[in-house]
Every structure is written in C-alpha cells, then in structure tokens.
PDB file with one MODEL, atoms N, CA, C and O in Angstrom:
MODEL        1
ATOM      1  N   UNK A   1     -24.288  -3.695  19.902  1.00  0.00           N
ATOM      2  CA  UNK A   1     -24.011  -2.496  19.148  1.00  0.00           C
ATOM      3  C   UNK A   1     -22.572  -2.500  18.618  1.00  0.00           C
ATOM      4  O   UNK A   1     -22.209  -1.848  17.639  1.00  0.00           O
ATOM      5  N   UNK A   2     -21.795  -3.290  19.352  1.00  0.00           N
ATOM      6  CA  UNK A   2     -20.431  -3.171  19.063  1.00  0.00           C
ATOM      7  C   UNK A   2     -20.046  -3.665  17.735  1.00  0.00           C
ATOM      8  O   UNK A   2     -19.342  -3.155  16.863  1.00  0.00           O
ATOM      9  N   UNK A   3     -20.903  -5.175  17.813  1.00  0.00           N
ATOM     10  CA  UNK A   3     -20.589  -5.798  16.365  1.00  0.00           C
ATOM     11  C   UNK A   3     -21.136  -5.156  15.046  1.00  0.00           C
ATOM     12  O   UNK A   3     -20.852  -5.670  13.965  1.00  0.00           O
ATOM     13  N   UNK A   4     -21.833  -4.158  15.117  1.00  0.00           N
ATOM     14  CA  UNK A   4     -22.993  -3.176  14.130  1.00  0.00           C
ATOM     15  C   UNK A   4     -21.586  -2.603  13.822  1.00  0.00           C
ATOM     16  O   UNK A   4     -20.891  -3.090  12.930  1.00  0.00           O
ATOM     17  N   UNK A   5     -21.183  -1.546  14.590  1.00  0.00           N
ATOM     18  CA  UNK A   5     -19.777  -0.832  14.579  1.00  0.00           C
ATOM     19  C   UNK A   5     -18.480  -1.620  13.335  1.00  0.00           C
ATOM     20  O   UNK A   5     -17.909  -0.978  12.454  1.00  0.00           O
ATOM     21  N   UNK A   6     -18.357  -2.576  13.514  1.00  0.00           N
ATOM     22  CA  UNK A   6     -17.159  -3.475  13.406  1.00  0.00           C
ATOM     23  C   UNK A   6     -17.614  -3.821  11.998  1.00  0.00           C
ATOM     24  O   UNK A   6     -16.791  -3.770  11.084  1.00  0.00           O
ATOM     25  N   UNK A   7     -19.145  -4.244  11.720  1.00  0.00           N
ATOM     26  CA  UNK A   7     -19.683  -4.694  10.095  1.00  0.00           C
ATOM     27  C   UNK A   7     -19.421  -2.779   9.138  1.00  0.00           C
ATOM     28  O   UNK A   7     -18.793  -2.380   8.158  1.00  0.00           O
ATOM     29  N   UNK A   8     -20.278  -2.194  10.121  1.00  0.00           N
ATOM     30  CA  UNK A   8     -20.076  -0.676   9.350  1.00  0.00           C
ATOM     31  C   UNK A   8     -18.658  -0.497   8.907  1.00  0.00           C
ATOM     32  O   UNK A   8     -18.435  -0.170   7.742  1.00  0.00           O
ATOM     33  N   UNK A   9     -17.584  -0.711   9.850  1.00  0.00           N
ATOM     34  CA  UNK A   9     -16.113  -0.090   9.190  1.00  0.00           C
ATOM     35  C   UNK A   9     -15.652  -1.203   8.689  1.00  0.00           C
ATOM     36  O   UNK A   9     -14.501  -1.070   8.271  1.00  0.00           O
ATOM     37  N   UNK A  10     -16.141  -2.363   8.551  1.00  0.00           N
ATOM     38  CA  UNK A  10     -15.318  -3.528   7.487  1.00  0.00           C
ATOM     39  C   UNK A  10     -15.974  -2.762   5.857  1.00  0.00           C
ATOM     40  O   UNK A  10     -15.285  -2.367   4.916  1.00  0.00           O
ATOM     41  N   UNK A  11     -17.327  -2.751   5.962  1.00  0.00           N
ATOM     42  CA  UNK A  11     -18.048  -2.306   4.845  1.00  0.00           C
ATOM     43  C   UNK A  11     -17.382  -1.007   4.680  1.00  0.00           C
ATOM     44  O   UNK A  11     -17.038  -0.957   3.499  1.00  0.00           O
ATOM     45  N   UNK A  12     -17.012   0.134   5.326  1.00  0.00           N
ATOM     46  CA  UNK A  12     -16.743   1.264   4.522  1.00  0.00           C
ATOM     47  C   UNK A  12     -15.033   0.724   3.782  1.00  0.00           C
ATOM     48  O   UNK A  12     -14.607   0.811   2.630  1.00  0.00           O
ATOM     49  N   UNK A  13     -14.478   0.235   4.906  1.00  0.00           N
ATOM     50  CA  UNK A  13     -12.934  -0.477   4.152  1.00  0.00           C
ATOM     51  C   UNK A  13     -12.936  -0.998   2.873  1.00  0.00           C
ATOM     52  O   UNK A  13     -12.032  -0.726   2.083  1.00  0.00           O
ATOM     53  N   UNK A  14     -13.992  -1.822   2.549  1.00  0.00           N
ATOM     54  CA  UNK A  14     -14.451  -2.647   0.846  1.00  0.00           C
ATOM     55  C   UNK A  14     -14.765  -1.283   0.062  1.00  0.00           C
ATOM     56  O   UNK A  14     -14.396  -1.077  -1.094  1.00  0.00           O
ATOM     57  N   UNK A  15     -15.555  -0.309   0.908  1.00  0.00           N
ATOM     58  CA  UNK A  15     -15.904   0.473  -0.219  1.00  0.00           C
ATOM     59  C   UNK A  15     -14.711   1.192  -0.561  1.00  0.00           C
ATOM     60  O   UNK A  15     -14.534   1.028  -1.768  1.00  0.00           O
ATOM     61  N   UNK A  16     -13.633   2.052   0.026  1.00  0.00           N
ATOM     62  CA  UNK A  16     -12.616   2.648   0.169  1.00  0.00           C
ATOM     63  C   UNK A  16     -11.796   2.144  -0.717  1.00  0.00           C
ATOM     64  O   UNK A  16     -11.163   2.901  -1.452  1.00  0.00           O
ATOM     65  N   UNK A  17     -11.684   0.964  -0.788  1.00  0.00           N
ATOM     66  CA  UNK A  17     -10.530  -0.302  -1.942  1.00  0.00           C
ATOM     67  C   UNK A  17     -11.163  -0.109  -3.097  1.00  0.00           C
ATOM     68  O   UNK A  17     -10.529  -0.353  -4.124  1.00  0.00           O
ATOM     69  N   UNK A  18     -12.651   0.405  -3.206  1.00  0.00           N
ATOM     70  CA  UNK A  18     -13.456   0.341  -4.119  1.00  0.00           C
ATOM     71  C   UNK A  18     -13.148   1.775  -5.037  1.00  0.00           C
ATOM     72  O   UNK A  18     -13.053   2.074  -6.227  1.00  0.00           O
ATOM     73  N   UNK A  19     -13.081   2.284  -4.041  1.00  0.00           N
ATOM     74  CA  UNK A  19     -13.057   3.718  -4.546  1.00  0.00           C
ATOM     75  C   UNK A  19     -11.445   4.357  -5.245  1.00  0.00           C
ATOM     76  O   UNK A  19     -11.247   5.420  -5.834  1.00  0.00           O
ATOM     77  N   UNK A  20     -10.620   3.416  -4.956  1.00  0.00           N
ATOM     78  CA  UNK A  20      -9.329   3.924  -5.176  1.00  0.00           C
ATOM     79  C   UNK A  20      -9.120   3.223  -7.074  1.00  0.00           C
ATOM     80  O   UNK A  20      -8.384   3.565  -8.000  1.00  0.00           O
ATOM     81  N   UNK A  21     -10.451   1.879  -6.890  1.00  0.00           N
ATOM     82  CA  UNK A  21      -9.911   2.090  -8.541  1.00  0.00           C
ATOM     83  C   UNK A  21     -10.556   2.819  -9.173  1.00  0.00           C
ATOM     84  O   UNK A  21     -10.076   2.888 -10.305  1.00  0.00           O
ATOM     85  N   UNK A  22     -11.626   3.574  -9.033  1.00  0.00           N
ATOM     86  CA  UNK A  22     -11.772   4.717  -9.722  1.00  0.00           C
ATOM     87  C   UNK A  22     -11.176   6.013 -10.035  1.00  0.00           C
ATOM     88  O   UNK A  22     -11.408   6.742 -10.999  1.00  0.00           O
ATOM     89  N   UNK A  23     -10.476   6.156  -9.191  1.00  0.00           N
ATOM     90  CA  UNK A  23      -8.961   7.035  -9.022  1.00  0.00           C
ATOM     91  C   UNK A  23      -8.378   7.167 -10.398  1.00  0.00           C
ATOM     92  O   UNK A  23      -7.611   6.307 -10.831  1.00  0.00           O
ATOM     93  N   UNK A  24      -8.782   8.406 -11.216  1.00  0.00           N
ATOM     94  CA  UNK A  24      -7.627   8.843 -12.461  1.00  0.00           C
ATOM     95  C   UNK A  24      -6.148   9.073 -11.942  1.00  0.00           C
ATOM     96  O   UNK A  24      -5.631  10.155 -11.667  1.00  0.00           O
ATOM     97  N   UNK A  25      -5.565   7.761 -11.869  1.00  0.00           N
ATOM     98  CA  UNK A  25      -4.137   8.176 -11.700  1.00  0.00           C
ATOM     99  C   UNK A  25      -3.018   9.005 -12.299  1.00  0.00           C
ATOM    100  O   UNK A  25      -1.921   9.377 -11.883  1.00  0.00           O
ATOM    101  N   UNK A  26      -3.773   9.178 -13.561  1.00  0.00           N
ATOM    102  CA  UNK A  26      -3.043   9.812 -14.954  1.00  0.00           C
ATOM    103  C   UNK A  26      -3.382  11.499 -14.194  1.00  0.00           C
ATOM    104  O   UNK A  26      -2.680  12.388 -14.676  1.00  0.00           O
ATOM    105  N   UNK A  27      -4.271  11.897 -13.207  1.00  0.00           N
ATOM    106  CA  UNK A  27      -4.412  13.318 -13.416  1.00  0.00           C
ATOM    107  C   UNK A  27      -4.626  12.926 -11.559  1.00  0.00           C
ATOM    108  O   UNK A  27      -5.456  12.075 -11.241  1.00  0.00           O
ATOM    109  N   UNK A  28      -4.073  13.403 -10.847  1.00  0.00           N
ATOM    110  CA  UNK A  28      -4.319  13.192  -9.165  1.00  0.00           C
ATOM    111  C   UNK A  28      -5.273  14.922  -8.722  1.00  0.00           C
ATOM    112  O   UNK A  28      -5.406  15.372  -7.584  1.00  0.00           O
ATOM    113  N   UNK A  29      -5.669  15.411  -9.720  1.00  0.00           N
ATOM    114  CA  UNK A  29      -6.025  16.955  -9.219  1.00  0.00           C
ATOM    115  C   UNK A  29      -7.296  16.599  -8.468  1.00  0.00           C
ATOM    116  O   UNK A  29      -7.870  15.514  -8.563  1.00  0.00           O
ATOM    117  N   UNK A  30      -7.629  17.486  -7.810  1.00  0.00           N
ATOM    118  CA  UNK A  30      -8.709  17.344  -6.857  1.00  0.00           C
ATOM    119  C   UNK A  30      -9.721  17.781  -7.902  1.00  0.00           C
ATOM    120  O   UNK A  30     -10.642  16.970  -7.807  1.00  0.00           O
ATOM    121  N   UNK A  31      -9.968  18.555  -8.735  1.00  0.00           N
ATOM    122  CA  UNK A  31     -10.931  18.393 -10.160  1.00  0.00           C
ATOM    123  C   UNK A  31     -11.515  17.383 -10.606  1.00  0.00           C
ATOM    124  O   UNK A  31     -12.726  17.384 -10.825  1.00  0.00           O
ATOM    125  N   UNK A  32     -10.616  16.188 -10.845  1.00  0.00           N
ATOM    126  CA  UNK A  32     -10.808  15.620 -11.771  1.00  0.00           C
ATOM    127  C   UNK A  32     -11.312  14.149 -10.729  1.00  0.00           C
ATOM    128  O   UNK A  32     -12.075  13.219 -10.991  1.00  0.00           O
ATOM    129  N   UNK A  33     -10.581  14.433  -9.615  1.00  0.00           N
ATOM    130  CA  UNK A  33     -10.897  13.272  -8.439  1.00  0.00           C
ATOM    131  C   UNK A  33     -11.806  13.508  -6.993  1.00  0.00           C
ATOM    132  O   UNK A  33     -11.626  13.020  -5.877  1.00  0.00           O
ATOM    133  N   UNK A  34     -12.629  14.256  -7.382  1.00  0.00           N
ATOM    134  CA  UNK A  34     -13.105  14.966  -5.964  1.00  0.00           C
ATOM    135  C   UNK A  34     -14.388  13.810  -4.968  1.00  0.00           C
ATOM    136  O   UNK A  34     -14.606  13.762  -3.758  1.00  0.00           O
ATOM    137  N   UNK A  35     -14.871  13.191  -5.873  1.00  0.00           N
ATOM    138  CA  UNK A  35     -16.061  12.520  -5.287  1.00  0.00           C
ATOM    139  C   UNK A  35     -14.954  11.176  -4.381  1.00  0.00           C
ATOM    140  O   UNK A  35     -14.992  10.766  -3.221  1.00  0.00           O
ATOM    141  N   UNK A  36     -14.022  10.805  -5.599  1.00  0.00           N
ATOM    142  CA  UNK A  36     -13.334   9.249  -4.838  1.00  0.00           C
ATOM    143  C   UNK A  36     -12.749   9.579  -3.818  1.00  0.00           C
ATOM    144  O   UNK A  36     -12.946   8.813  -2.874  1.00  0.00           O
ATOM    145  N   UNK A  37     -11.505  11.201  -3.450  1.00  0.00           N
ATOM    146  CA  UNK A  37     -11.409  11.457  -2.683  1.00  0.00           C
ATOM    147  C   UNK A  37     -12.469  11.696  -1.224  1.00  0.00           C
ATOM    148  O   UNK A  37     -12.042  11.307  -0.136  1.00  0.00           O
ATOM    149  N   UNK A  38     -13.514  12.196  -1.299  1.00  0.00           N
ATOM    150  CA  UNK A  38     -14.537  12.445  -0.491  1.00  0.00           C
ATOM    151  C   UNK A  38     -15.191  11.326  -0.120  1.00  0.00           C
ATOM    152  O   UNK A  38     -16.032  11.267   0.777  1.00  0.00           O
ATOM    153  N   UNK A  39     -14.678  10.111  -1.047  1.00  0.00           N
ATOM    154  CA  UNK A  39     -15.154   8.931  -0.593  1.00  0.00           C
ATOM    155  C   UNK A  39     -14.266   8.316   0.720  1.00  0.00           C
ATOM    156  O   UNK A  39     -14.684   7.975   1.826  1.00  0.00           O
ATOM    157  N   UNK A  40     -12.983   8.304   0.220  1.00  0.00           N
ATOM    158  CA  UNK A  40     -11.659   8.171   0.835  1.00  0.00           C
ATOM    159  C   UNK A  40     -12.010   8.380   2.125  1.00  0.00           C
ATOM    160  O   UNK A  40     -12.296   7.460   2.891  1.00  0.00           O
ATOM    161  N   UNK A  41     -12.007   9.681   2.459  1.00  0.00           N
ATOM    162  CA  UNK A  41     -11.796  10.647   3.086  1.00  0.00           C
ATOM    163  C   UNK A  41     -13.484  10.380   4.722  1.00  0.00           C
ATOM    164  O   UNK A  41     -13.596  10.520   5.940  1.00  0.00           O
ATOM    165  N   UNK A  42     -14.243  10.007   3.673  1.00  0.00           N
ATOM    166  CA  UNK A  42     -15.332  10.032   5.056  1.00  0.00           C
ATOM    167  C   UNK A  42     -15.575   8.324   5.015  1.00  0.00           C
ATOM    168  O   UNK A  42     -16.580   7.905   5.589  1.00  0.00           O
ATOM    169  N   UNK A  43     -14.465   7.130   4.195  1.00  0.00           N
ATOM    170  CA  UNK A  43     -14.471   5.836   4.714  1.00  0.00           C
ATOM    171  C   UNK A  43     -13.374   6.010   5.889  1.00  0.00           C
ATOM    172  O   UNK A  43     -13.800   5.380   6.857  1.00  0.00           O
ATOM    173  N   UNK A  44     -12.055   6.649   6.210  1.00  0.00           N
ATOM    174  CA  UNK A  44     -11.622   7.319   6.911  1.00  0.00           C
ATOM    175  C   UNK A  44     -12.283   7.338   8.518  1.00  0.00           C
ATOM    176  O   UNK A  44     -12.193   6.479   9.396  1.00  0.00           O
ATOM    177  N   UNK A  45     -13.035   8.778   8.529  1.00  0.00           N
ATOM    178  CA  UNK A  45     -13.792   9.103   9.402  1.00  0.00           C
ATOM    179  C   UNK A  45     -14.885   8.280  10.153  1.00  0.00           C
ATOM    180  O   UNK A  45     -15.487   8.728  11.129  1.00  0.00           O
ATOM    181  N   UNK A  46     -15.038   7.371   9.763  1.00  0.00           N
ATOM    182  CA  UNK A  46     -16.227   5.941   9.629  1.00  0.00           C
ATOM    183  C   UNK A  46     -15.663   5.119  10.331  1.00  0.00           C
ATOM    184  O   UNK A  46     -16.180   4.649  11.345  1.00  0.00           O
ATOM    185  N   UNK A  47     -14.266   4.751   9.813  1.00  0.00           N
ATOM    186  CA  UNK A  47     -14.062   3.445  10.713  1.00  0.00           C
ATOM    187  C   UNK A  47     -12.943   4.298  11.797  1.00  0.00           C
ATOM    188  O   UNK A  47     -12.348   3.618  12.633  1.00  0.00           O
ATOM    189  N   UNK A  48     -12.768   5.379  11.751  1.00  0.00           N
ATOM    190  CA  UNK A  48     -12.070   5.849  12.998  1.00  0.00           C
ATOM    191  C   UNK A  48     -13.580   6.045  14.293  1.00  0.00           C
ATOM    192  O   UNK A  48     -13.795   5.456  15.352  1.00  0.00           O
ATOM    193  N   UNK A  49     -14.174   6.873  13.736  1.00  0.00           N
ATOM    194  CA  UNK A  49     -15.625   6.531  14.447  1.00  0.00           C
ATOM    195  C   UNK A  49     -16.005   5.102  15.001  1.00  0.00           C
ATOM    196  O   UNK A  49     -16.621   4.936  16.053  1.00  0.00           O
ATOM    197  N   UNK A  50     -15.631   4.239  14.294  1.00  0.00           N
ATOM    198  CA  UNK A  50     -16.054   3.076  15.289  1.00  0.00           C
ATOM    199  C   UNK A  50     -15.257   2.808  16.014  1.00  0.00           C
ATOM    200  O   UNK A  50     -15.561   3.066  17.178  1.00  0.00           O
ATOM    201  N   UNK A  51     -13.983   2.231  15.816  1.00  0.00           N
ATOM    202  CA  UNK A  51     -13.115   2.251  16.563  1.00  0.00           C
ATOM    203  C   UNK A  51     -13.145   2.800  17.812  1.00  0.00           C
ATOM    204  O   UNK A  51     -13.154   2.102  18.826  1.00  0.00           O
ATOM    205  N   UNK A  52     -13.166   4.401  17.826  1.00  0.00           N
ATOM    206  CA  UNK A  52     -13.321   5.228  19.205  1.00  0.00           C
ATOM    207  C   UNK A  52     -14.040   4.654  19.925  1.00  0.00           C
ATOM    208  O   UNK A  52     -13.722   4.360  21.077  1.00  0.00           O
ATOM    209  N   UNK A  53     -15.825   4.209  19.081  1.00  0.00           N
ATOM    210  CA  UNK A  53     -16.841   4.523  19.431  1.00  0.00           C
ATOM    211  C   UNK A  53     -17.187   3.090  20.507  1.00  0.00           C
ATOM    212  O   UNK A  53     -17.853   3.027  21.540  1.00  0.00           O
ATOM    213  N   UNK A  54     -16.356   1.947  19.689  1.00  0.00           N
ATOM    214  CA  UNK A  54     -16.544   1.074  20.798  1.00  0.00           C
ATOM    215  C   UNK A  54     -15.518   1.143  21.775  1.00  0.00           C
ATOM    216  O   UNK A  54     -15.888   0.801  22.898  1.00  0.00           O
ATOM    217  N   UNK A  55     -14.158   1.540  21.648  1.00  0.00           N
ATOM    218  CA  UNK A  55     -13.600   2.198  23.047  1.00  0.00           C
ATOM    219  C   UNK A  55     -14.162   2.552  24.039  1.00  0.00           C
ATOM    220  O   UNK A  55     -13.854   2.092  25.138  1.00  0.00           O
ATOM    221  N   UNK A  56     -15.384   3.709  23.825  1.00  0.00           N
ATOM    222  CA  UNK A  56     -15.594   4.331  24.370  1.00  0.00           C
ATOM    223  C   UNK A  56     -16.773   3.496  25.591  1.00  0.00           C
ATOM    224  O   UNK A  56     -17.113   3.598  26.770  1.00  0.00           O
ATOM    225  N   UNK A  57     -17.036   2.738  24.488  1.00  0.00           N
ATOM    226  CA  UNK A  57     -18.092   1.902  24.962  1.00  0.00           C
ATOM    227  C   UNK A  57     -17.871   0.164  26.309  1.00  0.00           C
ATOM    228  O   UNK A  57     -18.475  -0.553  27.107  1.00  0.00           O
ATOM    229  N   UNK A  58     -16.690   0.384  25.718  1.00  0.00           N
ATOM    230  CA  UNK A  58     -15.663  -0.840  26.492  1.00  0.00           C
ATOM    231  C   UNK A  58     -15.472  -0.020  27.755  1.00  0.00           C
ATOM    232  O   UNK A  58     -16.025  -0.516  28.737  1.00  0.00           O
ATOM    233  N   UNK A  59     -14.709   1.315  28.000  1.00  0.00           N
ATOM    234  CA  UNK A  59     -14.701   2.255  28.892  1.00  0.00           C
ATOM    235  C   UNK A  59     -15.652   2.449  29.892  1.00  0.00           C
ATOM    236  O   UNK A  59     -15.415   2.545  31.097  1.00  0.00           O
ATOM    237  N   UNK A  60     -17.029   2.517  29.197  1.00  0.00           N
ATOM    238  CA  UNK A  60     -17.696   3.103  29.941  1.00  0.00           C
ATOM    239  C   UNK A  60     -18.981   1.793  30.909  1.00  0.00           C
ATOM    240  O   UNK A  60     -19.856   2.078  31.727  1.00  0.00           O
ATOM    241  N   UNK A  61     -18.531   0.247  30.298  1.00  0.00           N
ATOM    242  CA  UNK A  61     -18.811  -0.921  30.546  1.00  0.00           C
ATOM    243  C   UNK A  61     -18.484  -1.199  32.087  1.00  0.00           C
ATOM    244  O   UNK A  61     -19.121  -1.414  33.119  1.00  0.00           O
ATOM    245  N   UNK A  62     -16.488  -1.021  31.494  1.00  0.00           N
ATOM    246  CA  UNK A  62     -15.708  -1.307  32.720  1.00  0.00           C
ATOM    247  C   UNK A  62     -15.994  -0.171  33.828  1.00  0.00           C
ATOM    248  O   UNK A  62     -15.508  -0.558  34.891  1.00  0.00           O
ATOM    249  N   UNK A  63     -16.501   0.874  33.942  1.00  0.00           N
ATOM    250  CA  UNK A  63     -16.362   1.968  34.896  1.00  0.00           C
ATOM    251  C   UNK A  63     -17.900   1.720  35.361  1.00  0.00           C
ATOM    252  O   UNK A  63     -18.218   2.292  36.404  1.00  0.00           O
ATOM    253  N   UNK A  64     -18.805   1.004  34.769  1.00  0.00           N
ATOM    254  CA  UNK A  64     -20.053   0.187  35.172  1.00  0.00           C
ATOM    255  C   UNK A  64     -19.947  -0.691  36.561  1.00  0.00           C
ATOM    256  O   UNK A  64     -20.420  -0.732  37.697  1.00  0.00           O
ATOM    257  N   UNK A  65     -18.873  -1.462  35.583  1.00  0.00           N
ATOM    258  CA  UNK A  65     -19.002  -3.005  36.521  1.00  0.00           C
ATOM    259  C   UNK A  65     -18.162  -2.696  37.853  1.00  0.00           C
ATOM    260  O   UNK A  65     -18.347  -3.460  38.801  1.00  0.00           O
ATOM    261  N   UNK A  66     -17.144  -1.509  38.020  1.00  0.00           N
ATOM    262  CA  UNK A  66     -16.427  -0.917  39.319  1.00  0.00           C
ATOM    263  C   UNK A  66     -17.410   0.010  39.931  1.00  0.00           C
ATOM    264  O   UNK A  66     -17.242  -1.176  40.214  1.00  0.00           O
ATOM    265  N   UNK A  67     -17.887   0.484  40.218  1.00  0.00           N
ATOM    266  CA  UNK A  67     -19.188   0.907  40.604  1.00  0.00           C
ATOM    267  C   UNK A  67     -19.671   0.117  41.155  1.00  0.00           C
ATOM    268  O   UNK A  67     -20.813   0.275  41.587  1.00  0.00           O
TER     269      UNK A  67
ENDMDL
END
C-alpha cells in the first residue's frame, strides 16, 4: 500500500507542475485562476496525505512488531 501512496503523490506533483503553466500570470486574481489554483491546492493535500499516511503506517508496523 505504501508504494500505491508514493506513485499517487509523484503523479499529483507532475500534475501540479502541470497546472502552474496554465497559470495567467498577467492577472494572479482568484477569478481568472480558480480551477489551477484548486488544482494546486488539493495536489498539496494529496501528497501531504501520503506522506502522513505512510508514517502512520510505518508507526503502527513498528508498535506491531513490539508487541
């Protein structure tokens, strides 16, 4: 599951790089940029989610194998 985690937030990272050249730099308003931001914004949340998520999972491995 861990490596699922690790492909998901490499893939949202490509998309995120992806999303910034769509970015009207000429106008930064949240109007005119709202979807790339929202893209930004939940590639973000995605790979912080994994991150934790296999922490959590490494954590709860090691508190297995002491037991």
């Amino acid at each position: 599951m861990r490596k699922i985690r690790i492909i998901i937030a490499i893939i949202a990272f490509v998309l995120m790089l992806l999303t910034l050249t769509f970015i009207d730099y000429n106008d930064l308003s949240w109007s005119v940029n709202k979807s790339n931001y929202l893209g930004l914004i939940t590639g973000v949340v995605i790979i912080v989610t994994a991150i934790y998520s296999n922490n959590y999972e490494k954590k709860q491995a090691k508190n297995a194998k002491q037991q």
